[in-house]
C-alpha positions as CSV (number, residue, x, y, z in Angstrom):
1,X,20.6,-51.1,-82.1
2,X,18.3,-50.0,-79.3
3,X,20.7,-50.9,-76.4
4,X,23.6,-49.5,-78.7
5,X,21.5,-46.0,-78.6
6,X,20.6,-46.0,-75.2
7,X,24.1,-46.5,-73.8
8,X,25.4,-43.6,-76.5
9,X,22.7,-42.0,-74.4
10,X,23.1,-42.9,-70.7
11,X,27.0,-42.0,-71.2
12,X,25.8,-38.4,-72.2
13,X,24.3,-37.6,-69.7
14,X,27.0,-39.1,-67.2
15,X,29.3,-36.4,-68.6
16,X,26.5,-33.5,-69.4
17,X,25.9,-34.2,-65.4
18,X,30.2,-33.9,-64.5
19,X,30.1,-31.0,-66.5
20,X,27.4,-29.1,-64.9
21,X,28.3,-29.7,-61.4
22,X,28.7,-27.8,-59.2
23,X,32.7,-26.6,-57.8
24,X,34.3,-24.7,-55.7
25,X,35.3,-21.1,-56.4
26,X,36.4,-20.0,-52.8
27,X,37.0,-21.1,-49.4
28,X,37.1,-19.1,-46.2
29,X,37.8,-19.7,-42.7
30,X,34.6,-19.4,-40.4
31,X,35.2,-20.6,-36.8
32,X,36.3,-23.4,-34.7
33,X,34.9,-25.2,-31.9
34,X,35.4,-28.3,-29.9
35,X,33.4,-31.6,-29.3
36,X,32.2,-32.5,-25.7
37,X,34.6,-35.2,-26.4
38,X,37.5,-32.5,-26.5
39,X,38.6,-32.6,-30.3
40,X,39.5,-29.5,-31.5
41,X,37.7,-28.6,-35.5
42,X,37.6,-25.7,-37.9
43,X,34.8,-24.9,-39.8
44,X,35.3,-23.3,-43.4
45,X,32.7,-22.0,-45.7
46,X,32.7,-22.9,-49.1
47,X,31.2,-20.7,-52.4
48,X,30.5,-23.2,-54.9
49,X,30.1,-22.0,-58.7
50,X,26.1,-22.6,-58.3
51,X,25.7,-19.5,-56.2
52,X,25.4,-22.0,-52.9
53,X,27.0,-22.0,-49.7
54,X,28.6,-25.2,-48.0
55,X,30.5,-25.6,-45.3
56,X,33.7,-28.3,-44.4
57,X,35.4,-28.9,-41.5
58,X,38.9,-29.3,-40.7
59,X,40.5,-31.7,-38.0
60,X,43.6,-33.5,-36.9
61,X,45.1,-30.2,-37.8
62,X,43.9,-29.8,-40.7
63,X,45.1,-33.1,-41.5
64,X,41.3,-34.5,-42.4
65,X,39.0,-32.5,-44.6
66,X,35.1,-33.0,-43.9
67,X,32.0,-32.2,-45.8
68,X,29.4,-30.5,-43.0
69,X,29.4,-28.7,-39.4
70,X,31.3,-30.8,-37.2
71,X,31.0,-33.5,-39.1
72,X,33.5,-36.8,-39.6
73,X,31.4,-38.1,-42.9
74,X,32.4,-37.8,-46.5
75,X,36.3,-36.9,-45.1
76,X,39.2,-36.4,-47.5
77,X,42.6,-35.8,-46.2
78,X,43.1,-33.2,-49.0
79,X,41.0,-29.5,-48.8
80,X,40.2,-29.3,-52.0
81,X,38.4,-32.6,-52.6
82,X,36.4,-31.9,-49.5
83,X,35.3,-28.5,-50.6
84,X,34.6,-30.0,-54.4
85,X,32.7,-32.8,-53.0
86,X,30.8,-30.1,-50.5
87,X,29.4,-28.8,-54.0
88,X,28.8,-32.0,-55.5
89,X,25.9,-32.7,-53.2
């Protein structure tokens, strides 16, 4: 009965924690640069529903979505999953 309670328990909080993240509510073009290696990004800022400030960066194009300045970590090749994992963290 005790495990029984505590995974009723663990699983609400998984979902009370999904619920209250927080996502994206508007993306904006900031500026681009290039690497010293040559590689031409974009950098977008992202409002997140939490009041906060992230930013992603485009490359390839705008073919691969990153999370962070000039960054090629937590990439997506769609915008939106970028910017709602840019809140997530």
């Amino acid at each position: 009965m005790k495990k029984m309670l505590y995974a009723v328990l663990c699983g609400a909080l998984v979902v009370s924690a999904q619920i209250f993240a927080a996502t994206p509510t508007d993306i904006n073009y900031c500026s681009k640069g290039t690497t010293f290696t040559g590689a031409k990004y974009s950098i977008y800022t992202v409002r997140c529903s939490n009041g906060s400030k992230r930013e992603i960066t485009a490359w390839d194009n705008r073919k691969k979505w990153c999370v962070g300045n000039a960054s090629k970590k937590n990439c997506s090749n769609d915008q939106l999953k970028a910017a709602k994992n840019a809140c997530g963290n």
